[in-house]
GULO-392939 format. One record per residue: residue in one letter; x, y, z of N, C-alpha, C in turn. Coordinates in Angstrom, 1 decimal. Each point is the difference from the previous one (the first is absolute). Layout:
% GULO-392939
  bavo      nX      nY      nZ     caX     caY     caZ      cX      cY      cZ
     a       X       Y       Z       X       Y       Z       X       Y       Z
...
END
This chain:
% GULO-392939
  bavo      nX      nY      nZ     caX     caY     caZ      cX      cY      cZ
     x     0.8    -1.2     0.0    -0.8     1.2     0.0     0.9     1.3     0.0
     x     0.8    -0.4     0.9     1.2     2.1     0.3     0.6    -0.2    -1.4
     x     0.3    -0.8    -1.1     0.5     0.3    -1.3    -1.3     0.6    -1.0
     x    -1.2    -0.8     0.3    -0.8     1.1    -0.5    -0.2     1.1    -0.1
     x    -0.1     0.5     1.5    -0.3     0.7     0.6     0.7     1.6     0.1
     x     1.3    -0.7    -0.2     1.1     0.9    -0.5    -0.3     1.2    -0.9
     x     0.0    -1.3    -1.2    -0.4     0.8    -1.3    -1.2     0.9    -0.2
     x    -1.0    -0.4     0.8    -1.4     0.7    -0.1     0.5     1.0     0.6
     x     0.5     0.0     1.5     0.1     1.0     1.0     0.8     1.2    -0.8
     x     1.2    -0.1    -0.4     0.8     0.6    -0.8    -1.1     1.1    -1.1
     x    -0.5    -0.9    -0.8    -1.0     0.4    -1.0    -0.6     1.6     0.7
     x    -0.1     0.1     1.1    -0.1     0.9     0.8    -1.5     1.2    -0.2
     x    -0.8     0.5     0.2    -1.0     0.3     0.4    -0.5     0.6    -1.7
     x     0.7    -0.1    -0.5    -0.1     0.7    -1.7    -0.8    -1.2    -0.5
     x     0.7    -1.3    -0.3    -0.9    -1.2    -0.6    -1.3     0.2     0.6
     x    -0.1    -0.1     1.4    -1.5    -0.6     0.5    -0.7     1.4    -0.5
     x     0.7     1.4    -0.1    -1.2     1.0    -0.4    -0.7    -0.6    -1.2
     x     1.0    -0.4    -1.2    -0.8    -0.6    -1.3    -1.0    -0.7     0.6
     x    -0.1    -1.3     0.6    -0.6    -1.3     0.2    -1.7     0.9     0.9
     x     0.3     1.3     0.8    -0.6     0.5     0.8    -1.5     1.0    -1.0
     x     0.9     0.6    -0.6    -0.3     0.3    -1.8    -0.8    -0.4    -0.8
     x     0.5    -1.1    -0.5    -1.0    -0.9    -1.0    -0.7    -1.2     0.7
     x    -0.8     0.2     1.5    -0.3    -0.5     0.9    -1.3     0.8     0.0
     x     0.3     1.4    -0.3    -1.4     1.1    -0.3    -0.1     0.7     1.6
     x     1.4     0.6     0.4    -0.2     1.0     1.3    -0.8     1.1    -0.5
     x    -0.2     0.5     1.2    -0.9     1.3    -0.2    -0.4     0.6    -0.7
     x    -0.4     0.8    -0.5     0.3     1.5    -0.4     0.8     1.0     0.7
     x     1.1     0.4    -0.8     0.4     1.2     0.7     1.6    -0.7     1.1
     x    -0.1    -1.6     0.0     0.2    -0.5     1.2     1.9    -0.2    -0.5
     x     0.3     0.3    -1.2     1.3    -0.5    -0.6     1.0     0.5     0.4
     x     0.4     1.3     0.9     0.7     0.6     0.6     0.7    -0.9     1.0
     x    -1.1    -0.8     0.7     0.4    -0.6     1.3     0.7    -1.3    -0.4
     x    -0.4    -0.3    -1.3     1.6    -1.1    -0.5     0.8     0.6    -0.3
     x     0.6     0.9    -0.2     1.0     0.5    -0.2     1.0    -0.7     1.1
     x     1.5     0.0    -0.6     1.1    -0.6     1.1     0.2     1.1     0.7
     x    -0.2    -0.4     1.3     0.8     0.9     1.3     1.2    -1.0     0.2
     x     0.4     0.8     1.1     1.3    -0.5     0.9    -0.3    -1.3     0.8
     x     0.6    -1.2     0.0    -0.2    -1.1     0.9     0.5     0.1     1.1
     x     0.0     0.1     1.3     0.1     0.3     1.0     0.2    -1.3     1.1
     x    -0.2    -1.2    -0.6    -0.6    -1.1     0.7     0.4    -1.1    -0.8
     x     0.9    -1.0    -0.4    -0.2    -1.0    -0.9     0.4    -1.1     0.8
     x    -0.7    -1.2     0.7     0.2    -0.8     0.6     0.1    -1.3    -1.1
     x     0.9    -0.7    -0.4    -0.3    -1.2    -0.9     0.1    -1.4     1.1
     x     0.3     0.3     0.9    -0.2    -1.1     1.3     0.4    -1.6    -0.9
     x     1.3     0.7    -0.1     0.2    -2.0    -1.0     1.3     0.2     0.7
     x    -0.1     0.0     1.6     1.6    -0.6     0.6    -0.2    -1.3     0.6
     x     1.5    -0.2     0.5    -0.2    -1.3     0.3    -0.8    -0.6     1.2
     x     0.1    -1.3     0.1    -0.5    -0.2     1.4     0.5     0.4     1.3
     x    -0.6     0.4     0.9     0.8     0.1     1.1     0.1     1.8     0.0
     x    -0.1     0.7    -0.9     0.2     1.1    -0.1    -0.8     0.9     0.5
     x     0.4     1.2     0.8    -0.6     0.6     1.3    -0.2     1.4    -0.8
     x     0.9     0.5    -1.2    -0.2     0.8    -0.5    -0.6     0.2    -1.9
     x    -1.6     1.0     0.0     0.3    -0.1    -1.2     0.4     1.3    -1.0
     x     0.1    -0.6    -0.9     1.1     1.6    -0.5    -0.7     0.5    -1.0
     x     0.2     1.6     0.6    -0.8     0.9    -1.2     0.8     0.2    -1.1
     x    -0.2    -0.3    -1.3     0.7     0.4    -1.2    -0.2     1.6    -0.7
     x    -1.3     0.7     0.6    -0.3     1.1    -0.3     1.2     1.2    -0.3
     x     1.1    -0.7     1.0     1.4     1.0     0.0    -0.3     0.9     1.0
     x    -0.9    -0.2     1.1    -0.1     1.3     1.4     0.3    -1.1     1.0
     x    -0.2    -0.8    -0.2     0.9    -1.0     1.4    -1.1    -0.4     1.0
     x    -1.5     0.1    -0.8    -0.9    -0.7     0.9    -0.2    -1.0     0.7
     x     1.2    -1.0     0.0    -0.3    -1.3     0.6    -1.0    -0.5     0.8
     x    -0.5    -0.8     0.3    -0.9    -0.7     0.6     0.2    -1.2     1.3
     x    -0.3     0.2     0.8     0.3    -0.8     1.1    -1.0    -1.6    -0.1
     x     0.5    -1.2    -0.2    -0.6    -0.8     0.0    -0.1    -1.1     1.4
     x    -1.6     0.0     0.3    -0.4    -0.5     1.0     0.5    -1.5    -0.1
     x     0.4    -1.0     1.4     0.0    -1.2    -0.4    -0.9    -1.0    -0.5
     x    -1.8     0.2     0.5    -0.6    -0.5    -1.1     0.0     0.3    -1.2
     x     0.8     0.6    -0.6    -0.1     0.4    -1.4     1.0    -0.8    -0.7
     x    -0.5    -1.0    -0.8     1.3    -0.8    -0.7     0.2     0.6    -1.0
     x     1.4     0.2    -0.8     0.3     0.3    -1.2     0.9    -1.3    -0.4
     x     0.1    -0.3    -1.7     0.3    -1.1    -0.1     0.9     0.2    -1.6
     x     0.5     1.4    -0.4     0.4     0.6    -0.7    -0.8     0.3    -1.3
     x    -1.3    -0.1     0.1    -1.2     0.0    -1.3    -1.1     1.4     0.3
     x    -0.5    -0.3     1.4    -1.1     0.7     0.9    -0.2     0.1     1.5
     x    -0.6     0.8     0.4    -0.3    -0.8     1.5    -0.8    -0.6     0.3
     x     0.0    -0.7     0.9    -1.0    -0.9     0.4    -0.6     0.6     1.7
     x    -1.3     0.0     0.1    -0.5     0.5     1.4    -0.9    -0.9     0.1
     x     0.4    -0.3     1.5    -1.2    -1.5     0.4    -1.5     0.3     0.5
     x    -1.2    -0.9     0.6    -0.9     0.7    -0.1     0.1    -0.5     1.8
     x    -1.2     1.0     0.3    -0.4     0.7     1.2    -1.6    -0.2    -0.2
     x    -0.8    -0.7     0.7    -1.6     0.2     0.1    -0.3     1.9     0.3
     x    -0.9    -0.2    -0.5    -0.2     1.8     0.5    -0.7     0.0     1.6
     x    -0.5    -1.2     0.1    -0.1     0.2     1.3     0.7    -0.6     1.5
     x     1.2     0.0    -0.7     1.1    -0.6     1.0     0.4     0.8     0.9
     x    -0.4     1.4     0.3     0.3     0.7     1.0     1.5     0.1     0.5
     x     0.6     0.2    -0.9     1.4     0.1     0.3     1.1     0.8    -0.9
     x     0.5     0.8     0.8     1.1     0.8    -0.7     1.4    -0.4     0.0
     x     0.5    -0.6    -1.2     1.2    -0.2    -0.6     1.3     1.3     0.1
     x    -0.7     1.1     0.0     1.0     1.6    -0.2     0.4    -0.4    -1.4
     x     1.6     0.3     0.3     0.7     0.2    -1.4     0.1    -1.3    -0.8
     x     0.0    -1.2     0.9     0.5    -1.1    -0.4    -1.0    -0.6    -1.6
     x    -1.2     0.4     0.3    -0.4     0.0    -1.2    -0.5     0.9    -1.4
     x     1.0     1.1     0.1    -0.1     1.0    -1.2     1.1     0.2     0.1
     x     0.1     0.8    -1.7     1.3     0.5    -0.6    -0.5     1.2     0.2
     x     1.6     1.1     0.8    -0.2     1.1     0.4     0.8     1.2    -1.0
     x    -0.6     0.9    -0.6     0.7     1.1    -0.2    -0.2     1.3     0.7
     x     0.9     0.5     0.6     0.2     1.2     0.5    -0.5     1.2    -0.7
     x    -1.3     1.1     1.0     0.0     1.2    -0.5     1.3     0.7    -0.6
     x     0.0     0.7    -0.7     1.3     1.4    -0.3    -0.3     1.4     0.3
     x     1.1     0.5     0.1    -0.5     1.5     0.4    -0.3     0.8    -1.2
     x     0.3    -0.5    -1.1     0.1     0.7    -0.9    -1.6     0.3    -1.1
     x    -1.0    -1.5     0.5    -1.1    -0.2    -0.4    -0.1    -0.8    -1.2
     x     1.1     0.0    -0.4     0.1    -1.3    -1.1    -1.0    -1.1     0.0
     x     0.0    -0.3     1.1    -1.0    -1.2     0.2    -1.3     0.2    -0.2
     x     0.0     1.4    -0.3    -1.7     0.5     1.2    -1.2     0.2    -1.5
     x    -0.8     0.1    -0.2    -0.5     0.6    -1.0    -0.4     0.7    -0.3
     x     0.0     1.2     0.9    -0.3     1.4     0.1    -0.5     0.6    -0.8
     x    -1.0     0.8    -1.1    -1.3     0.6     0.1     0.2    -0.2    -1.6
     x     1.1    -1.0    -0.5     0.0    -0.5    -1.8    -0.2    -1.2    -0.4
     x     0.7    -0.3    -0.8    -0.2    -1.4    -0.7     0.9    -1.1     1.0
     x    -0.3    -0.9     0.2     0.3    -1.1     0.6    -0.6    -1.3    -0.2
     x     1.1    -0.7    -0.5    -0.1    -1.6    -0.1     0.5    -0.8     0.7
     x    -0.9    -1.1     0.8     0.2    -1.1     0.0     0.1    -1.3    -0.9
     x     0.6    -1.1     0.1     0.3    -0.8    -0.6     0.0    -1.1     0.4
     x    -0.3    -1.3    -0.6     0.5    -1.5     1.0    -0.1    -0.9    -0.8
     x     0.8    -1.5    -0.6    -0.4    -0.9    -0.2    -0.2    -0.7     1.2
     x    -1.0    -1.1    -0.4    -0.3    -0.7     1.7    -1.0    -1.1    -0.6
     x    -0.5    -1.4     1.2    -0.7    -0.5    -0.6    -0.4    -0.6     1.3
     x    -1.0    -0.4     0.3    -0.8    -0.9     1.4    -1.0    -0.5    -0.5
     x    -0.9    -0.9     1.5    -0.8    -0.5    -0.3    -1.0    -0.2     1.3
     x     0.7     1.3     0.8    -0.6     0.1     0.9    -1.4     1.4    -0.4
     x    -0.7     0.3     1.5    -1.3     0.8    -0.7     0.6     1.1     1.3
     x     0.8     0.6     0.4     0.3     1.4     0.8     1.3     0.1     0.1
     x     0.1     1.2     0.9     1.4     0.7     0.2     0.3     1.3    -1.0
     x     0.9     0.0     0.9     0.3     1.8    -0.8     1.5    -0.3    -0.6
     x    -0.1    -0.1    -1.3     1.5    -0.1    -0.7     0.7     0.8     0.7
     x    -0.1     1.4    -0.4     1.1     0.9    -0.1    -0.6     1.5     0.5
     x     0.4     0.8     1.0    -0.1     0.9     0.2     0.5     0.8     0.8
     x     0.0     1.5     0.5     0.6     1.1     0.3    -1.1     0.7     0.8
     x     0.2    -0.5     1.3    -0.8     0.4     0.7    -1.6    -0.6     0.2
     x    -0.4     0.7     1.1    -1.1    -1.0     0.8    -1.6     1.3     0.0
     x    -0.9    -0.7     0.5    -1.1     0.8     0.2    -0.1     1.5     0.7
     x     0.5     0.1     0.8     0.9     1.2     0.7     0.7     0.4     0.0
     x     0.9     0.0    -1.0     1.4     0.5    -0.1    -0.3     1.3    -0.4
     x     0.9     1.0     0.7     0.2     1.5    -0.7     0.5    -0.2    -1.1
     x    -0.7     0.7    -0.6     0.5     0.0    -1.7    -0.3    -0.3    -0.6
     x    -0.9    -1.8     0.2    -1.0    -0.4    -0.8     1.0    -1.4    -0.4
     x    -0.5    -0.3    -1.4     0.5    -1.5    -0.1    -0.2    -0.9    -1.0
     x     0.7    -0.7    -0.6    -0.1    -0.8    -0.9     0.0    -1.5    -0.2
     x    -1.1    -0.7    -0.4    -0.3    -1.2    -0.1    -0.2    -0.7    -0.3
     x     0.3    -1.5    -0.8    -0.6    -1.1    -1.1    -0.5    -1.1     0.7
     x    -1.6    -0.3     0.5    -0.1    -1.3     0.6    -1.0    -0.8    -0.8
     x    -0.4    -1.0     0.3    -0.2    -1.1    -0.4    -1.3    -0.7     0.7
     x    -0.8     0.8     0.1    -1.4    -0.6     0.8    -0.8    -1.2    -1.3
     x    -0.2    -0.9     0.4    -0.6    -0.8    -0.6     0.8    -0.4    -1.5
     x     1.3     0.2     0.1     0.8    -0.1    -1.1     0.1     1.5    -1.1
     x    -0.6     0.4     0.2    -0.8     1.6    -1.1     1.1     1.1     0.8
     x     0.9     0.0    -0.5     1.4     1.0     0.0    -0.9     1.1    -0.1
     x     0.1     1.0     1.5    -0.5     1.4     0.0     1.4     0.7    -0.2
     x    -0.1     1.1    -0.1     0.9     1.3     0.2    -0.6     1.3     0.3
     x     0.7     0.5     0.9    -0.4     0.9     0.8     0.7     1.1     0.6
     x    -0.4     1.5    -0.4     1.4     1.1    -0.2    -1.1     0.7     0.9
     x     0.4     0.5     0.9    -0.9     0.6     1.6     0.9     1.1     0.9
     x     0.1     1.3    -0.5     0.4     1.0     0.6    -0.9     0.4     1.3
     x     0.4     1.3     0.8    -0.7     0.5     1.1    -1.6     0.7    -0.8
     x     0.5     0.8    -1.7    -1.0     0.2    -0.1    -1.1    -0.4    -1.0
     x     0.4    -1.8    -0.3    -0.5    -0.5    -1.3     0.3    -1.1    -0.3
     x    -0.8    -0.9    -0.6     0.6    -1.3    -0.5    -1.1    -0.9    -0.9
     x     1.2    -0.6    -0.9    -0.7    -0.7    -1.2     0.6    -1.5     0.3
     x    -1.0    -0.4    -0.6    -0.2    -1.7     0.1     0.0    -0.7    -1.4
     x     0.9    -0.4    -0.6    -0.6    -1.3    -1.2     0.0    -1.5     0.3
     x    -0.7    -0.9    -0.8     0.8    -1.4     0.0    -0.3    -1.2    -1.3
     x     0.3    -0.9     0.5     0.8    -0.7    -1.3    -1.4    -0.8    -0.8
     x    -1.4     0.1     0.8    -1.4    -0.3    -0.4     0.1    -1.2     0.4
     x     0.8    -0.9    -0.6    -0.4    -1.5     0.0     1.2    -0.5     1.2
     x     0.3    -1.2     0.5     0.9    -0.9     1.0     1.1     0.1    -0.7
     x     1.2    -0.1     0.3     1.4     0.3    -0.3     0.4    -1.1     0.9
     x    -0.1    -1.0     0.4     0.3    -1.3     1.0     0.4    -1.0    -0.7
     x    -0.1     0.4    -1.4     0.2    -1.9    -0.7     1.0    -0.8     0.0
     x     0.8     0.6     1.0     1.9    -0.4    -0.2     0.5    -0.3    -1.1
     x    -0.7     1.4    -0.7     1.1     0.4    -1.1     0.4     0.8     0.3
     x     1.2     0.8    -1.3     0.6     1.3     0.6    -0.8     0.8    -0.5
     x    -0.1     1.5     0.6    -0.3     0.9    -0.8     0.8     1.1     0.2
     x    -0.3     1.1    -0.9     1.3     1.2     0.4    -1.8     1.0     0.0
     x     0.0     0.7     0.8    -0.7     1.1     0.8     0.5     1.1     0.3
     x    -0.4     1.0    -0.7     0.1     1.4     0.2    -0.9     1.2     0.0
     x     0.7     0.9     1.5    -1.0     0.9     0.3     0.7     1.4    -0.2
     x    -0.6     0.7    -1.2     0.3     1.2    -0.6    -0.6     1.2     1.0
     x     0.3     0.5     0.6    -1.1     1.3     1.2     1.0     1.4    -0.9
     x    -0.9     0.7    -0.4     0.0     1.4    -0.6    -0.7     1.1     0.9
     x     0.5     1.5     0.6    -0.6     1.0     0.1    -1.8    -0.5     0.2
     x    -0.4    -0.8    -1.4    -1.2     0.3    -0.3    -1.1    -1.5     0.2
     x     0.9    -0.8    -0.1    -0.6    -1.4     0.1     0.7    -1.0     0.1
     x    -0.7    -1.6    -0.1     1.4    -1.2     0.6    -0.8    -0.9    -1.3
     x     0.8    -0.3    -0.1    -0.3    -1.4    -1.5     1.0    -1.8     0.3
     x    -0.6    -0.8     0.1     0.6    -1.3     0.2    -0.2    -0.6    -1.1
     x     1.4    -0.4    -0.6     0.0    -1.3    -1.2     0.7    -0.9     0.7
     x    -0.6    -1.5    -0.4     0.1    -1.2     0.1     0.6    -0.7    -1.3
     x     1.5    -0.6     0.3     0.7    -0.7    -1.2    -0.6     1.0    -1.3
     x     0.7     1.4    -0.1    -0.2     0.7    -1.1    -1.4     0.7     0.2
     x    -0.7    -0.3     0.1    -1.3     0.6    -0.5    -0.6     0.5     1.1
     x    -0.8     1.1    -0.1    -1.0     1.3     1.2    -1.1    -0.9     0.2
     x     0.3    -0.2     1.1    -1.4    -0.4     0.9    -0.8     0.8     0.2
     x     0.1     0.9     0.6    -0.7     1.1     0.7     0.6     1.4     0.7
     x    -0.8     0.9    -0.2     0.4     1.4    -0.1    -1.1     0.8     0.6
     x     0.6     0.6     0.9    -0.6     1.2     1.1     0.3     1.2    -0.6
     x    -0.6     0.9    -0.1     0.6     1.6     0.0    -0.8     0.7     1.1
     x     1.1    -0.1     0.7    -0.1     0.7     1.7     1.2     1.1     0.6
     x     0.4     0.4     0.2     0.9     0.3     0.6     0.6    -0.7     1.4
     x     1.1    -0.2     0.2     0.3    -0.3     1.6     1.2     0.6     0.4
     x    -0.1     1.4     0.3     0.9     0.4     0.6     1.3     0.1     0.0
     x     0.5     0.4     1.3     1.6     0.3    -0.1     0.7    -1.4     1.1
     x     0.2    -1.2    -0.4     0.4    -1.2     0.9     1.7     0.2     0.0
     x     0.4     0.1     1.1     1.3     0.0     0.8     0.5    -0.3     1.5
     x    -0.2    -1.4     0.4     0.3    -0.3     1.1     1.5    -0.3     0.6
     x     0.0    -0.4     1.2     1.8    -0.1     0.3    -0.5    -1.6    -0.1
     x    -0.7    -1.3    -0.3    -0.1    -0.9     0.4     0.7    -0.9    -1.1
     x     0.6    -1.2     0.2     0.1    -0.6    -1.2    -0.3    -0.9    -0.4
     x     0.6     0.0    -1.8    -0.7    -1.0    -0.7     0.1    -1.5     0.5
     x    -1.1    -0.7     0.3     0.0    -1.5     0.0    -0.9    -1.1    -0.6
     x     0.7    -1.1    -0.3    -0.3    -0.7    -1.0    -0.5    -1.4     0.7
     x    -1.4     0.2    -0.2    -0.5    -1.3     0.9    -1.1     0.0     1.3
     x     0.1     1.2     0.4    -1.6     0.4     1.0     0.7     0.8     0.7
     x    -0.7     0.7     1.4     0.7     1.0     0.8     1.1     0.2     0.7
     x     0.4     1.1    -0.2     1.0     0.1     1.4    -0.2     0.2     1.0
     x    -1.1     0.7     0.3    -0.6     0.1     1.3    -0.8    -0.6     0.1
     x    -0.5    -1.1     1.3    -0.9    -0.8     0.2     0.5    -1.4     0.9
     x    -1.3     0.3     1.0     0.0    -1.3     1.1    -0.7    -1.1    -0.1
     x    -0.7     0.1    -1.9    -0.6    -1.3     0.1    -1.2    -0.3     0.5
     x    -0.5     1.2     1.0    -1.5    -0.2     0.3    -0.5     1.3    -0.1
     x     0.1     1.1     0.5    -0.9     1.2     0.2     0.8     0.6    -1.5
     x     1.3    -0.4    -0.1     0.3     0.9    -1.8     0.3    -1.5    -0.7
     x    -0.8    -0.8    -0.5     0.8    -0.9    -1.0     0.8    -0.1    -1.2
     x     1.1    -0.6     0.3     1.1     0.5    -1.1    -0.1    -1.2    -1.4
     x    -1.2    -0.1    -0.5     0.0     0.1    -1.5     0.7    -1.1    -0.6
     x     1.0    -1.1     0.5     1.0    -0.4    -0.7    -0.6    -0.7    -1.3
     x     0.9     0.5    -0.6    -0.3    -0.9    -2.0     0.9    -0.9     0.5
     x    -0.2    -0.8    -1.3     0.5    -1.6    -0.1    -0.2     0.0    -1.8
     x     1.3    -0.6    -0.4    -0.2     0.2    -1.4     1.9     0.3    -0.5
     x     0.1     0.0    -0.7     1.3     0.3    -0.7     0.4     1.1    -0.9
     x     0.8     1.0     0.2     0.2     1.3    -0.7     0.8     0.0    -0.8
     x     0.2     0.3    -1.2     1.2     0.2    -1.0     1.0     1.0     0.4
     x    -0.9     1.0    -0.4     0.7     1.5     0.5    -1.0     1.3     0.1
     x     0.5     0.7     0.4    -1.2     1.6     0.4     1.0     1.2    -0.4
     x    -0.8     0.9    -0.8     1.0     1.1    -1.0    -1.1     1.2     1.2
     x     0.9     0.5    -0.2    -0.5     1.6     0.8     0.1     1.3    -1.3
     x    -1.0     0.7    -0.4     0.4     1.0    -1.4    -0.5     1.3     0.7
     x     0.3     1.0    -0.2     0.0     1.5     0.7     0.0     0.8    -1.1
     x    -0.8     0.8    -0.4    -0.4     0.7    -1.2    -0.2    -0.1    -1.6
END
């Protein structure tokens, strides 16, 4: 898969605009394919055993990898958790990236992409996100209620919702992306626009960081931490 993966990932936010394109985005919506700066490139194809994974973006994002998180030099692997197991894991089960001071991370009041190959066959958890229901700042999120990949961009004074319509569980891969503009959020699934909001959501900039796999805060009963279960390729971060 990480040789695939490679090449696509490389391909870099220009290809998927075409694929996003002749998919039939918006009206008006073509701007927001445009290539920004990648900020974030996780290809998570290290070896086993490995505690660290490495940002290729060239800003030195690395990622802290939990010990339930296997890597096996292709993807990672994250094991499953009942949702109602009442129990907090902490770091041991997410991959952690550090806020920056600089906001790189953040998606602040423009265009911002998320990205992920991934594949499961479970029906919850929160892939990937930046922050929590209360966080100052607001927050960013991809979960997986009933297998149907939401996304969800939620400042202090605004927030837009899309998702993927149908189940995304079939343990196959898909590559999923959440385009959030000034003006609205649009989700394609393996190339093609699922669905599109024109909403605005605000100005999102928290100190919290990105983690891949359910919450960082959470005791498991009064805040439940969400854990996904399922295998990641890699997660691209794009900023304007």
């Amino acid at each position: 898969m990480a040789t695939r993966m490679k090449i696509f990932g490389l391909g870099a936010v220009a290809s998927l605009a075409l694929a996003g394109l002749t998919a039939g985005a918006a009206p008006g919506h073509a701007s927001a394919l445009a290539v920004g700066v990648v900020s974030l490139n996780l290809q998570l194809d290290e070896a086993a055993e490995s505690t660290v994974a490495r940002d290729s973006s060239g800003l030195s994002h690395n990622g802290a990898v939990g010990s339930h998180v296997k890597m096996n030099g292709s993807y990672a692997a994250l094991d499953r958790h009942a949702p109602d197991e009442g129990i907090s894991y902490g770091l041991a089960h997410l991959i952690k990236v550090n806020d920056t001071a600089d906001g790189s991370l953040d998606p602040g009041s423009g265009t911002f992409t998320v990205e992920l190959r991934y594949r499961s066959t479970v029906s919850f958890g929160n892939v990937i996100q930046k922050g929590q229901a209360t966080s100052t700042g607001g927050q960013v999120k991809l979960q997986q209620p009933k297998g149907i990949v939401g996304c969800l961009f939620k400042s202090p004074t605004g927030q837009v919702a899309v998702n993927s319509k149908t189940p995304l569980n079939d343990g196959q891969w898909h590559v999923v992306r959440c385009v959030r503009t000034a003006t609205d959020l649009s989700m394609y699934v393996d190339g093609a626009l699922r669905s599109h909001a024109s909403k605005p959501s605000g100005t999102i900039n928290n100190t919290k960081p990105w983690t891949i796999g359910g919450k960082s805060s959470c005791n498991g009963s009064t805040v439940t931490c969400d854990y996904f279960a399922g295998d990641i390729d890699y997660v691209k971060l794009t900023k304007g």
